[in-house]
Jmol script that loads the backbone (N, CA, C; Angstrom):
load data "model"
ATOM      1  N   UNK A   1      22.722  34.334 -12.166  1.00  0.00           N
ATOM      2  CA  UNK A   1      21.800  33.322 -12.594  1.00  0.00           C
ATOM      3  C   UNK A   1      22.578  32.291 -13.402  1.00  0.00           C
ATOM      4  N   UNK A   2      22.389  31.458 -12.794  1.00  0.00           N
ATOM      5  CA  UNK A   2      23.272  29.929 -14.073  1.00  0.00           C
ATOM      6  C   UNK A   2      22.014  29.376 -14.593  1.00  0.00           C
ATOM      7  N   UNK A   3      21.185  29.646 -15.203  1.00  0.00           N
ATOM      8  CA  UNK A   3      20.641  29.606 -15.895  1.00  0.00           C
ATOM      9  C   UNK A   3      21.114  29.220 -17.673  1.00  0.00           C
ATOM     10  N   UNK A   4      20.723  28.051 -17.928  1.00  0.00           N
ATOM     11  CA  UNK A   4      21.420  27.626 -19.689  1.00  0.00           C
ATOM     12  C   UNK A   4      20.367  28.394 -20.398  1.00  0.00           C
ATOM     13  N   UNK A   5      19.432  28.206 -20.439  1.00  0.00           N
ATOM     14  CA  UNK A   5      18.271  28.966 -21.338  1.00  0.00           C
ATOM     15  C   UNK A   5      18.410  30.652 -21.693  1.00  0.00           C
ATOM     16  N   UNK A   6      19.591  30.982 -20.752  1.00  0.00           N
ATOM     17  CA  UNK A   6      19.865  32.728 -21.144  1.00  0.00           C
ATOM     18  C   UNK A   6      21.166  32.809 -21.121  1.00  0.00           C
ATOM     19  N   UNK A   7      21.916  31.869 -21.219  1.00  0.00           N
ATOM     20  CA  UNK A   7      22.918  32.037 -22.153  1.00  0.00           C
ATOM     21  C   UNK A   7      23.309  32.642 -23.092  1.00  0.00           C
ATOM     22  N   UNK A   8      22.523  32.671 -24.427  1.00  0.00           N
ATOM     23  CA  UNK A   8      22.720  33.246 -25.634  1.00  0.00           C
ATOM     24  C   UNK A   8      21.553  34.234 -26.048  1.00  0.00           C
ATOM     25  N   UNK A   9      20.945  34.960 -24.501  1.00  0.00           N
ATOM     26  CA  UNK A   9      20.111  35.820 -24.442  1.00  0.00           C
ATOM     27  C   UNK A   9      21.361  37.656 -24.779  1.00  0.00           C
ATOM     28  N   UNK A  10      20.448  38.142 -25.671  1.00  0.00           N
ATOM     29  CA  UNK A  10      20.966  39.660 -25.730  1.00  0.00           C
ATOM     30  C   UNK A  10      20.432  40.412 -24.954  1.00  0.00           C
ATOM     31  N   UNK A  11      20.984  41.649 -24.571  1.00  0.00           N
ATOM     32  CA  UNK A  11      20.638  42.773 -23.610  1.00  0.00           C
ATOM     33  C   UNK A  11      19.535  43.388 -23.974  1.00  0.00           C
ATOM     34  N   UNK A  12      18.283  43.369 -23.256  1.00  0.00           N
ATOM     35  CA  UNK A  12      17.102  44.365 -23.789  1.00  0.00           C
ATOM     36  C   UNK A  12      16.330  44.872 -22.298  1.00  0.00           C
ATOM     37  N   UNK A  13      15.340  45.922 -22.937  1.00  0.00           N
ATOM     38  CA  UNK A  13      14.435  46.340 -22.288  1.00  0.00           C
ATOM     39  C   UNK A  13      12.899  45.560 -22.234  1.00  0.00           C
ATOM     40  N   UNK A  14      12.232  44.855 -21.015  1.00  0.00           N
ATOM     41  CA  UNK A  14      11.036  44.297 -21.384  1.00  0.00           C
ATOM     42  C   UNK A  14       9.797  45.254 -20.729  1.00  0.00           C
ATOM     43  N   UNK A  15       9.097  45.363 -21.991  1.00  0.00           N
ATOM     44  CA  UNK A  15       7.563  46.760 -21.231  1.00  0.00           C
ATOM     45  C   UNK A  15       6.760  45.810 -20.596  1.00  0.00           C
ATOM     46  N   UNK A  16       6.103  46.519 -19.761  1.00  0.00           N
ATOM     47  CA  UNK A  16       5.349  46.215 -19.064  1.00  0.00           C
ATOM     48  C   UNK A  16       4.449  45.395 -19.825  1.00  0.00           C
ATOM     49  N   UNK A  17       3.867  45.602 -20.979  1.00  0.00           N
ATOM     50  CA  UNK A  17       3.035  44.872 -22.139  1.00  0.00           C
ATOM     51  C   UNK A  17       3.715  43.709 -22.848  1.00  0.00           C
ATOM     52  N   UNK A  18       4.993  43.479 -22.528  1.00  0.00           N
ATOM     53  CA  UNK A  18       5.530  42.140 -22.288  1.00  0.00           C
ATOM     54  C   UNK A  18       6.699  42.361 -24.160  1.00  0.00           C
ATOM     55  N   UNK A  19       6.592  43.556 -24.710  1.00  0.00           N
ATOM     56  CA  UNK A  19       7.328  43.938 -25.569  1.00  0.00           C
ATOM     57  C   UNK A  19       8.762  44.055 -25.355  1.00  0.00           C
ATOM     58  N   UNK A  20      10.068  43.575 -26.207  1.00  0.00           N
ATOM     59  CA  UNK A  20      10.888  43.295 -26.312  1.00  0.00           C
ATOM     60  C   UNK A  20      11.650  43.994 -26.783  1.00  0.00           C
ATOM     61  N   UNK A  21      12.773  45.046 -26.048  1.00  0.00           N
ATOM     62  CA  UNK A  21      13.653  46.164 -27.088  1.00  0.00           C
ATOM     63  C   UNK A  21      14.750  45.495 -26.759  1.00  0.00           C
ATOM     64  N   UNK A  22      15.385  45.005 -27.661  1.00  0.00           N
ATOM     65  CA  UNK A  22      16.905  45.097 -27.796  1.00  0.00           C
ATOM     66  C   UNK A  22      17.792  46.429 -28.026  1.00  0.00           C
ATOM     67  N   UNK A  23      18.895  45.946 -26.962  1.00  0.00           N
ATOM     68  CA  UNK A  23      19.572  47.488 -27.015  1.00  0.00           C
ATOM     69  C   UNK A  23      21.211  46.786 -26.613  1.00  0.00           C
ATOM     70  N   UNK A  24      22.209  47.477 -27.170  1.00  0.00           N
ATOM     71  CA  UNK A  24      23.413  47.438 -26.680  1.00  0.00           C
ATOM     72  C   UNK A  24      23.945  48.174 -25.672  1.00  0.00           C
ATOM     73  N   UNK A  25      23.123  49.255 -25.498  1.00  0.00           N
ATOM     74  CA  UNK A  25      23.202  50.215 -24.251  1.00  0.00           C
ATOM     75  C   UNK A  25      21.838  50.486 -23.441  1.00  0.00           C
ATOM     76  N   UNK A  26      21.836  49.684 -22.127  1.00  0.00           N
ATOM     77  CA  UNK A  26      20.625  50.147 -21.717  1.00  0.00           C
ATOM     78  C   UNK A  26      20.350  51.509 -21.341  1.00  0.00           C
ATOM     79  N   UNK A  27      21.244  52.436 -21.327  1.00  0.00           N
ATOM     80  CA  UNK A  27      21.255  53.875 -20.884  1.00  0.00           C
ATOM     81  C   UNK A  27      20.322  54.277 -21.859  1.00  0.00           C
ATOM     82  N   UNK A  28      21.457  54.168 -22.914  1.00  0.00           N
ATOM     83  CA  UNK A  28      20.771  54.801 -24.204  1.00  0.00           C
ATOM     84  C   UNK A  28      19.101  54.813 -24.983  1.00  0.00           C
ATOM     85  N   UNK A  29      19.017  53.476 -25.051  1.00  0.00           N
ATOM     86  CA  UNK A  29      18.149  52.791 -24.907  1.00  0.00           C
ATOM     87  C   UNK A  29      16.677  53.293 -24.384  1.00  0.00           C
ATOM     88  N   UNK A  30      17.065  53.646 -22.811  1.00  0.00           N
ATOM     89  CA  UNK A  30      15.638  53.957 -21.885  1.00  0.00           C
ATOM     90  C   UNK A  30      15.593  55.406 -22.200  1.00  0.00           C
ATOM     91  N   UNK A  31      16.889  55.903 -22.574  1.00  0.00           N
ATOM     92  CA  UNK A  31      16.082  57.515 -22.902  1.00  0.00           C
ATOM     93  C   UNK A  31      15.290  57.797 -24.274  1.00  0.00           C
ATOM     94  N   UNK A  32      15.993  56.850 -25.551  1.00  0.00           N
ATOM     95  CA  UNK A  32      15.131  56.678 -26.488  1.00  0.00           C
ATOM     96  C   UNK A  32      13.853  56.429 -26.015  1.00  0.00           C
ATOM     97  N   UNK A  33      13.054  55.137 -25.639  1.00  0.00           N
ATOM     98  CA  UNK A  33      11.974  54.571 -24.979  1.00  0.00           C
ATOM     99  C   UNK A  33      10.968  56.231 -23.711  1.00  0.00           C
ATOM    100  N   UNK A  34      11.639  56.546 -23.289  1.00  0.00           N
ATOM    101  CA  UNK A  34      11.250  57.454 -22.257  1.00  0.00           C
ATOM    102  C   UNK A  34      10.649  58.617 -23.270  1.00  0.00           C
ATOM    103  N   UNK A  35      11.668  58.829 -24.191  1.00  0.00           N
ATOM    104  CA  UNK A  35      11.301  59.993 -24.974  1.00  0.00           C
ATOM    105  C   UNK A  35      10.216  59.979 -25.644  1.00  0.00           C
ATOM    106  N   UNK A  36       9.950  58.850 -26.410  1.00  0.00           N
ATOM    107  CA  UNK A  36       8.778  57.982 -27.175  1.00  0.00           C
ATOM    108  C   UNK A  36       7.789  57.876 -26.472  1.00  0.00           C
ATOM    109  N   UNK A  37       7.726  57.398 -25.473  1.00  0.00           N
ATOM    110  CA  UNK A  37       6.531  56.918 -24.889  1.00  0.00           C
ATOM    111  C   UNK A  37       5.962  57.731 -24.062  1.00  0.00           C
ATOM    112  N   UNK A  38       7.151  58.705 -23.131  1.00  0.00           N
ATOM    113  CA  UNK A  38       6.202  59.199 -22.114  1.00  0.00           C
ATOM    114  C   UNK A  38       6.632  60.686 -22.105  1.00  0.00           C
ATOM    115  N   UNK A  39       7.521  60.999 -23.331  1.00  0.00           N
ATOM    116  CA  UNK A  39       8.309  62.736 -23.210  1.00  0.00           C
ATOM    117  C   UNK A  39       8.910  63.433 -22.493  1.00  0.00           C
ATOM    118  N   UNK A  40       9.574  64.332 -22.574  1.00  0.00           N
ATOM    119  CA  UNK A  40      10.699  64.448 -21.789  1.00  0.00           C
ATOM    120  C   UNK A  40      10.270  65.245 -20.427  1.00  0.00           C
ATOM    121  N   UNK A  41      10.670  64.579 -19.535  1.00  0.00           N
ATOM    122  CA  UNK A  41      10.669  65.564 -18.167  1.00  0.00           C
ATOM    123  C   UNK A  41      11.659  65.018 -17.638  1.00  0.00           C
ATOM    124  N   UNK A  42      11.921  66.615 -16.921  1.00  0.00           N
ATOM    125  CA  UNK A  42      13.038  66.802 -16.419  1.00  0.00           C
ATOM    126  C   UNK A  42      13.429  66.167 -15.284  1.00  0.00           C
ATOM    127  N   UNK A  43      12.288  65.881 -14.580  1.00  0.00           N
ATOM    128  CA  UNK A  43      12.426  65.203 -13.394  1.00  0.00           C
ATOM    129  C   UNK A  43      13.140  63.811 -14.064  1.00  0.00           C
ATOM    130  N   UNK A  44      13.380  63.168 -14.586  1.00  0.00           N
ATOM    131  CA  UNK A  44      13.630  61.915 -14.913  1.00  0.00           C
ATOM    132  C   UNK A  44      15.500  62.515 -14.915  1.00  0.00           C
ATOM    133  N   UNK A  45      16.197  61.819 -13.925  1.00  0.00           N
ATOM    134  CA  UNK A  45      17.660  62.182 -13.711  1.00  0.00           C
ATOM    135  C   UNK A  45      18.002  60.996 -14.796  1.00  0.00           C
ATOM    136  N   UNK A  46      17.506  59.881 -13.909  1.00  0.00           N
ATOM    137  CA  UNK A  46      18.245  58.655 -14.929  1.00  0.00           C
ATOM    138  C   UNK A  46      17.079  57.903 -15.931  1.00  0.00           C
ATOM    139  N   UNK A  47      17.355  58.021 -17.024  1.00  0.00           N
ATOM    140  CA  UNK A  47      16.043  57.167 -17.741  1.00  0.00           C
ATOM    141  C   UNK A  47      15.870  55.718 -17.512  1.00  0.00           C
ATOM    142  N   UNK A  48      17.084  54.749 -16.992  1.00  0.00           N
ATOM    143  CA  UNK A  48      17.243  53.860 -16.786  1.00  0.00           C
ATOM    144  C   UNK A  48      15.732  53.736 -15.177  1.00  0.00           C
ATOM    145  N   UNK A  49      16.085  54.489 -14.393  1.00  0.00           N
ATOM    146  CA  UNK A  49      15.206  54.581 -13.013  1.00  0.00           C
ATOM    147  C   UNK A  49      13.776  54.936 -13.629  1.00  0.00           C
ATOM    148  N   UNK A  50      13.952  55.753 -14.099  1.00  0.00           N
ATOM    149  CA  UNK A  50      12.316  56.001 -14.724  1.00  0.00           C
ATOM    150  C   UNK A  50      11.649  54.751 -15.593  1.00  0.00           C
ATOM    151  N   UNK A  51      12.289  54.169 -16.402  1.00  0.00           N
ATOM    152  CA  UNK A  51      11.811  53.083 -16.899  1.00  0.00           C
ATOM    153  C   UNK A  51      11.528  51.858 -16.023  1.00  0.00           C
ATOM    154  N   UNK A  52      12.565  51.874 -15.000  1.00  0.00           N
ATOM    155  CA  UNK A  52      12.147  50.583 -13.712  1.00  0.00           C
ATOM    156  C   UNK A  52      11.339  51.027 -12.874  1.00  0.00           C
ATOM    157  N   UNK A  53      10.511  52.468 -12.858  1.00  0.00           N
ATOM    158  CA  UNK A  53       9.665  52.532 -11.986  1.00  0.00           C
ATOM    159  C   UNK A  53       8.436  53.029 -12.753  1.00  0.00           C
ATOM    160  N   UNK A  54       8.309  52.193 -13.897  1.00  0.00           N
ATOM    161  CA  UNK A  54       7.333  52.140 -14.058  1.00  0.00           C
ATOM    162  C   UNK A  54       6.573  50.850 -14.433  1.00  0.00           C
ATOM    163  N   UNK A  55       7.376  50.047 -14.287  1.00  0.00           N
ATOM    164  CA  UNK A  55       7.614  48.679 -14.206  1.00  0.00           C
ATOM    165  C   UNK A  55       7.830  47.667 -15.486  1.00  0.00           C
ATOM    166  N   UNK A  56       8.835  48.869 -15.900  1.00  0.00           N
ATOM    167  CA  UNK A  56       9.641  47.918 -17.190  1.00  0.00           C
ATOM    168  C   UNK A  56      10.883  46.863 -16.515  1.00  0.00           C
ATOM    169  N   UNK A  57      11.256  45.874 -16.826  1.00  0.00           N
ATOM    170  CA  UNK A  57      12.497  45.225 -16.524  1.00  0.00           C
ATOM    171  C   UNK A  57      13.570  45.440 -17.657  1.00  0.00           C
ATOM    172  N   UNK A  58      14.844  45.300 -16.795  1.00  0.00           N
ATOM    173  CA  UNK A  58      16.022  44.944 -17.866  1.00  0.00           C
ATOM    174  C   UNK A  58      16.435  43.826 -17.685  1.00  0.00           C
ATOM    175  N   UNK A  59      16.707  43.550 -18.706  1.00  0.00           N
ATOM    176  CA  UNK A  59      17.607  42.097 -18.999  1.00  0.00           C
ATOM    177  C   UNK A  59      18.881  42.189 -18.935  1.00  0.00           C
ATOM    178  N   UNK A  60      19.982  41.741 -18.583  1.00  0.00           N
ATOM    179  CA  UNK A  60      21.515  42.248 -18.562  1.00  0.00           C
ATOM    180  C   UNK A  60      22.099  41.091 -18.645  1.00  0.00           C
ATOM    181  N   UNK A  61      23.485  40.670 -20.111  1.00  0.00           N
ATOM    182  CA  UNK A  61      24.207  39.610 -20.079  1.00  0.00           C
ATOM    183  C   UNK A  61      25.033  40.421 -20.508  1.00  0.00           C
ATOM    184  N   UNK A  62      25.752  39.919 -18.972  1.00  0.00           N
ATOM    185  CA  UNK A  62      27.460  40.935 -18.706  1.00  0.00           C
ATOM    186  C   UNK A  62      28.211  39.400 -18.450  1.00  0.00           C
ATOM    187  N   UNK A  63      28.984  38.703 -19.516  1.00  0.00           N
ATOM    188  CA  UNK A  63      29.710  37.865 -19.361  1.00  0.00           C
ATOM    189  C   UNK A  63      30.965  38.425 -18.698  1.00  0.00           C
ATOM    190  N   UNK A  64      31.708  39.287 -18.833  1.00  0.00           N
ATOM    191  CA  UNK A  64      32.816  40.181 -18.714  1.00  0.00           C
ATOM    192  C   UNK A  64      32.114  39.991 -16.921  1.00  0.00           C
ATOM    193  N   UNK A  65      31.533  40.993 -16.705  1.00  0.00           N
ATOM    194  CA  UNK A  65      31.682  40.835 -14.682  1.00  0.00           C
ATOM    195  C   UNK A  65      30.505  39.629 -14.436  1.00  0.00           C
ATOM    196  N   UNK A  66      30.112  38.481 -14.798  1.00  0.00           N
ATOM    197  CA  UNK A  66      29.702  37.457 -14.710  1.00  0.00           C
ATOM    198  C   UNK A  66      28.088  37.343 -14.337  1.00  0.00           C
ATOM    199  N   UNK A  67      27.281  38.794 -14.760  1.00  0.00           N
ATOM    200  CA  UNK A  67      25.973  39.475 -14.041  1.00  0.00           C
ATOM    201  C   UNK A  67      25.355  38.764 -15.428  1.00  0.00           C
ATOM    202  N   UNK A  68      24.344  38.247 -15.154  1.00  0.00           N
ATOM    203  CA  UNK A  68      23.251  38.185 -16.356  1.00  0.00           C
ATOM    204  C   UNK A  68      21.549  37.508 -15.470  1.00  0.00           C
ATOM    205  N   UNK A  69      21.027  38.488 -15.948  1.00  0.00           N
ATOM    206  CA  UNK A  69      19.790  38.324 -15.226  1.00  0.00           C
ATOM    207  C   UNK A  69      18.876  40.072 -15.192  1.00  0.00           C
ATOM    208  N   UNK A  70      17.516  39.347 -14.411  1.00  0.00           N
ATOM    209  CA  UNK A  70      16.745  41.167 -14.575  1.00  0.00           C
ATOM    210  C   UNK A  70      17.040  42.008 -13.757  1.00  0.00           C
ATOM    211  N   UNK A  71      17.052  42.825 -13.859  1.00  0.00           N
ATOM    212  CA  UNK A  71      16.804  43.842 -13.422  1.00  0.00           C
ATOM    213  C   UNK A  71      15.653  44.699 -12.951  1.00  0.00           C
ATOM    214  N   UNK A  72      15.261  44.846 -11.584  1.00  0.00           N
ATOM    215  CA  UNK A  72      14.139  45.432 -11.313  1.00  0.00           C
ATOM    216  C   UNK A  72      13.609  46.711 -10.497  1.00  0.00           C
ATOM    217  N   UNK A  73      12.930  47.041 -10.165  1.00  0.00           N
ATOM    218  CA  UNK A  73      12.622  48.335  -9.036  1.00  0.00           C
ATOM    219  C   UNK A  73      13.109  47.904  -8.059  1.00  0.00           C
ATOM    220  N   UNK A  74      13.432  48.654  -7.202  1.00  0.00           N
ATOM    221  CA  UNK A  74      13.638  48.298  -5.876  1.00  0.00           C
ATOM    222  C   UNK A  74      12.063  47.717  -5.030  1.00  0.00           C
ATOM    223  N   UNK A  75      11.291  48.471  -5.823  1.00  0.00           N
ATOM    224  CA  UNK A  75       9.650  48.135  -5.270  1.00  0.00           C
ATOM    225  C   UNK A  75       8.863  47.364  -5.940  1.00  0.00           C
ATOM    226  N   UNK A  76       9.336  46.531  -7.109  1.00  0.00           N
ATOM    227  CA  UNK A  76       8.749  45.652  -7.637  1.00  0.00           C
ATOM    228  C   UNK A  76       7.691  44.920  -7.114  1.00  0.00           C
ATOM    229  N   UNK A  77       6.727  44.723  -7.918  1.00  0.00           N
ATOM    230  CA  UNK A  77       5.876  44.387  -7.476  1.00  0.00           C
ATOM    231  C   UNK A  77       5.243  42.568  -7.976  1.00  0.00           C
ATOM    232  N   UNK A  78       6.577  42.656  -9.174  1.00  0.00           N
ATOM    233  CA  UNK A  78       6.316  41.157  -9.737  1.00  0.00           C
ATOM    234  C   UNK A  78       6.188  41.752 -11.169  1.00  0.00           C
ATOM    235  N   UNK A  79       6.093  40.801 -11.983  1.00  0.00           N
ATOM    236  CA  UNK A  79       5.980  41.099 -13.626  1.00  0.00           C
ATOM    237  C   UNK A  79       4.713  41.185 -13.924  1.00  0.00           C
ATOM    238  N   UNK A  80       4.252  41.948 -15.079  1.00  0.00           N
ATOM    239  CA  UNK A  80       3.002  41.809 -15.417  1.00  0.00           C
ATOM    240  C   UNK A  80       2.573  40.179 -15.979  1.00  0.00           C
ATOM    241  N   UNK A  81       1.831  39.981 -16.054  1.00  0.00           N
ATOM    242  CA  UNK A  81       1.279  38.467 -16.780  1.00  0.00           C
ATOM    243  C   UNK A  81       1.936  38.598 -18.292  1.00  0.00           C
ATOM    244  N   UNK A  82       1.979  39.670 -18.982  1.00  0.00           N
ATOM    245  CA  UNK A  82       2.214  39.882 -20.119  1.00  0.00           C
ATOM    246  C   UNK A  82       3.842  39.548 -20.337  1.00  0.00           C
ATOM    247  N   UNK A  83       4.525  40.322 -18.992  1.00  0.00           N
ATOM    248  CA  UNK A  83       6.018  39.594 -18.990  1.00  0.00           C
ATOM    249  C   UNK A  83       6.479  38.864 -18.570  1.00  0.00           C
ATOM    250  N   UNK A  84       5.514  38.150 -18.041  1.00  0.00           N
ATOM    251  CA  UNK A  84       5.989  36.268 -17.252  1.00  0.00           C
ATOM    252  C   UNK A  84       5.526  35.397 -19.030  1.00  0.00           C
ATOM    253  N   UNK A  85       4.759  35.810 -19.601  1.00  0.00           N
ATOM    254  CA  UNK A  85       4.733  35.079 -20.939  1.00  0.00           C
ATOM    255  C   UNK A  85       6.053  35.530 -21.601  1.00  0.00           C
ATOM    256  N   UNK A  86       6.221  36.600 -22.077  1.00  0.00           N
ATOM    257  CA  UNK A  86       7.608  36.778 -22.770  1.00  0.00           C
ATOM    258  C   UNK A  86       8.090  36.284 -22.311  1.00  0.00           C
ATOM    259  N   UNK A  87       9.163  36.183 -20.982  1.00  0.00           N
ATOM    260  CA  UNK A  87       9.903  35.625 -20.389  1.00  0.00           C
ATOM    261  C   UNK A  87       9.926  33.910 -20.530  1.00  0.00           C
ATOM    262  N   UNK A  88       8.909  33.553 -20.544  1.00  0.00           N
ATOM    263  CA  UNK A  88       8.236  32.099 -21.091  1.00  0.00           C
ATOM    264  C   UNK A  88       8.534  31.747 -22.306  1.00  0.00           C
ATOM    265  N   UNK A  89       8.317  32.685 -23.257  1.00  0.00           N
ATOM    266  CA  UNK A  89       8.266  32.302 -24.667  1.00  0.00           C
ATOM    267  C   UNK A  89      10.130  32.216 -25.110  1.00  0.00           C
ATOM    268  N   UNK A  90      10.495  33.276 -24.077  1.00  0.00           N
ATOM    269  CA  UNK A  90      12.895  33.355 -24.578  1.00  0.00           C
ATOM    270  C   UNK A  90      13.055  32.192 -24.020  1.00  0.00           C
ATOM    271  N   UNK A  91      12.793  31.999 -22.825  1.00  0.00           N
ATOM    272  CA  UNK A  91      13.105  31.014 -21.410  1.00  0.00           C
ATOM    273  C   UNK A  91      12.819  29.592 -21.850  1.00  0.00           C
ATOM    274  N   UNK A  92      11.727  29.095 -21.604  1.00  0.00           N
ATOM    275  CA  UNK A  92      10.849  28.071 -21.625  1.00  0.00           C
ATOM    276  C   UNK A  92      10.745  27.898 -20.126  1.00  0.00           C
ATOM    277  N   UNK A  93      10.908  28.707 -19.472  1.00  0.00           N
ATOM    278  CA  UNK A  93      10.717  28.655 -18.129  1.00  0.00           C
ATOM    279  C   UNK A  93      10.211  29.943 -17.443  1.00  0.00           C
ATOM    280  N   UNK A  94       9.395  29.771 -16.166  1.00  0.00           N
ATOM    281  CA  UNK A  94       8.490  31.263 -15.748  1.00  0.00           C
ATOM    282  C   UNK A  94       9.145  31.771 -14.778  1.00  0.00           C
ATOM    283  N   UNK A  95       9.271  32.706 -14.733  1.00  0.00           N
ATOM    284  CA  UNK A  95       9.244  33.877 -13.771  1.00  0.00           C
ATOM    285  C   UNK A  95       9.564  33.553 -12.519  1.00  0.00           C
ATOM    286  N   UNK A  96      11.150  33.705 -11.884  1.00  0.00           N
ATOM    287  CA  UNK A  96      11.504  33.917 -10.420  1.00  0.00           C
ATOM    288  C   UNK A  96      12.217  34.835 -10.257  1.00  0.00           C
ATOM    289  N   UNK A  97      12.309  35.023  -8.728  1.00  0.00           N
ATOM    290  CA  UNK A  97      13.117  36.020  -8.150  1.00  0.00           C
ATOM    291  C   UNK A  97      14.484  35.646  -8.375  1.00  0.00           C
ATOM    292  N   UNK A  98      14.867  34.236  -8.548  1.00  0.00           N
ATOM    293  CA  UNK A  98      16.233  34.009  -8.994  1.00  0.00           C
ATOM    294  C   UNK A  98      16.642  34.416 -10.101  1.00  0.00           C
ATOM    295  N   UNK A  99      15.644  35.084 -10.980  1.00  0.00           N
ATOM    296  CA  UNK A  99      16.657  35.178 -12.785  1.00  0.00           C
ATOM    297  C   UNK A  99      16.671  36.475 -12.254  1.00  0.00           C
ATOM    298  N   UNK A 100      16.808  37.369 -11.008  1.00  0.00           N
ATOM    299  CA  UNK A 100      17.483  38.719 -11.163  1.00  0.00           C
ATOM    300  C   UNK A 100      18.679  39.068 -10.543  1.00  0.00           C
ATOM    301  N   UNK A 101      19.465  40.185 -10.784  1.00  0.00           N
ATOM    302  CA  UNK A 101      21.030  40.134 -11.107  1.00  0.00           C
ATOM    303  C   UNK A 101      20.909  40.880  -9.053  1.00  0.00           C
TER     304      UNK A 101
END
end "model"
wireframe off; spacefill off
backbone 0.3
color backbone group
Protein backbone atom coordinates (compact mmCIF):
# COMPACT_ATOMS: atom_id res chain seq x y z
CA UNK A 1 0.00 0.00 0.00
CA UNK A 2 1.65 3.54 -0.79
CA UNK A 3 -0.58 4.96 1.04
CA UNK A 4 0.88 8.54 3.05
CA UNK A 5 -1.85 8.49 5.69
CA UNK A 6 -0.23 5.05 7.19
CA UNK A 7 2.94 5.91 7.12
CA UNK A 8 3.46 6.67 10.69
CA UNK A 9 0.73 4.08 11.50
CA UNK A 10 1.92 1.38 14.42
CA UNK A 11 1.25 -2.34 14.32
CA UNK A 12 -2.14 -3.32 15.93
CA UNK A 13 -5.00 -5.56 16.18
CA UNK A 14 -8.56 -4.00 14.98
CA UNK A 15 -11.93 -5.90 16.75
CA UNK A 16 -14.54 -6.36 15.06
CA UNK A 17 -16.24 -3.45 17.35
CA UNK A 18 -13.83 -1.24 15.61
CA UNK A 19 -11.38 -1.24 18.96
CA UNK A 20 -7.76 -0.60 18.61
CA UNK A 21 -4.83 -2.88 20.24
CA UNK A 22 -1.53 -1.87 19.69
CA UNK A 23 0.99 -4.53 19.80
CA UNK A 24 4.69 -4.98 18.80
CA UNK A 25 4.07 -8.58 18.25
CA UNK A 26 1.05 -9.61 16.56
CA UNK A 27 1.59 -13.27 17.68
CA UNK A 28 1.79 -12.32 21.03
CA UNK A 29 -0.69 -10.03 21.05
CA UNK A 30 -3.71 -12.37 19.58
CA UNK A 31 -2.99 -14.93 22.19
CA UNK A 32 -3.24 -12.30 24.93
CA UNK A 33 -6.68 -11.01 23.14
CA UNK A 34 -7.86 -14.81 22.49
CA UNK A 35 -7.21 -15.59 26.07
CA UNK A 36 -9.30 -12.54 27.32
CA UNK A 37 -11.98 -12.62 25.27
CA UNK A 38 -12.79 -15.96 24.19
CA UNK A 39 -10.43 -18.60 26.56
CA UNK A 40 -8.32 -20.98 25.83
CA UNK A 41 -9.03 -23.79 23.38
CA UNK A 42 -7.03 -25.94 22.14
CA UNK A 43 -8.26 -26.07 18.89
CA UNK A 44 -6.86 -22.58 18.24
CA UNK A 45 -3.14 -23.76 16.64
CA UNK A 46 -2.41 -20.17 15.73
CA UNK A 47 -4.05 -17.27 17.70
CA UNK A 48 -3.15 -15.03 14.97
CA UNK A 49 -5.87 -17.42 12.56
CA UNK A 50 -8.33 -17.52 15.25
CA UNK A 51 -8.47 -13.87 15.65
CA UNK A 52 -8.82 -13.39 11.63
CA UNK A 53 -11.55 -15.74 11.64
CA UNK A 54 -13.44 -14.15 13.59
CA UNK A 55 -13.22 -11.14 11.87
CA UNK A 56 -10.66 -9.13 13.60
CA UNK A 57 -8.06 -7.40 11.13
CA UNK A 58 -4.35 -6.76 11.47
CA UNK A 59 -2.64 -3.87 10.66
CA UNK A 60 1.11 -4.55 9.67
CA UNK A 61 3.98 -1.73 9.08
CA UNK A 62 6.93 -3.84 8.04
CA UNK A 63 9.19 -1.06 6.59
CA UNK A 64 12.17 -3.62 6.68
CA UNK A 65 10.28 -6.16 3.86
CA UNK A 66 8.26 -3.09 2.49
CA UNK A 67 4.52 -4.86 3.65
CA UNK A 68 2.28 -2.35 5.40
CA UNK A 69 -1.33 -2.76 5.16
CA UNK A 70 -4.38 -5.28 6.63
CA UNK A 71 -4.48 -8.16 7.05
CA UNK A 72 -7.47 -10.38 6.59
CA UNK A 73 -9.33 -13.91 6.47
CA UNK A 74 -8.96 -15.58 3.62
CA UNK A 75 -12.99 -15.42 3.75
CA UNK A 76 -13.47 -12.01 4.60
CA UNK A 77 -16.35 -10.78 4.33
CA UNK A 78 -15.55 -6.90 4.47
CA UNK A 79 -15.12 -4.83 7.75
CA UNK A 80 -17.67 -4.27 10.15
CA UNK A 81 -19.17 -0.58 9.87
CA UNK A 82 -17.56 -0.15 13.22
CA UNK A 83 -14.06 -0.79 11.44
CA UNK A 84 -14.51 1.16 8.27
CA UNK A 85 -15.05 4.17 10.96
CA UNK A 86 -11.83 3.42 12.86
CA UNK A 87 -10.07 3.00 9.85
CA UNK A 88 -11.66 6.51 8.91
CA UNK A 89 -10.92 8.17 12.00
CA UNK A 90 -6.37 6.84 11.64
CA UNK A 91 -6.85 7.20 7.74
CA UNK A 92 -9.09 10.01 6.80
CA UNK A 93 -9.89 7.73 4.21
CA UNK A 94 -12.48 4.46 3.97
CA UNK A 95 -12.06 1.15 3.54
CA UNK A 96 -10.50 -0.78 0.35
CA UNK A 97 -9.32 -3.88 -0.75
CA UNK A 98 -6.15 -1.98 -1.65
CA UNK A 99 -4.96 -1.07 2.05
CA UNK A 100 -4.38 -4.99 2.38
CA UNK A 101 -0.88 -6.52 2.43
Amino acid sequence: MKNKNFNNMKNFWLSPEGKVFYCADHSEKAAEIVMERYGYNPIFQDFKDALLSKGWMLYRNNTDLMEEGFVVDRYFKGPTQAQRDTIFDLTGENYNEDMNV
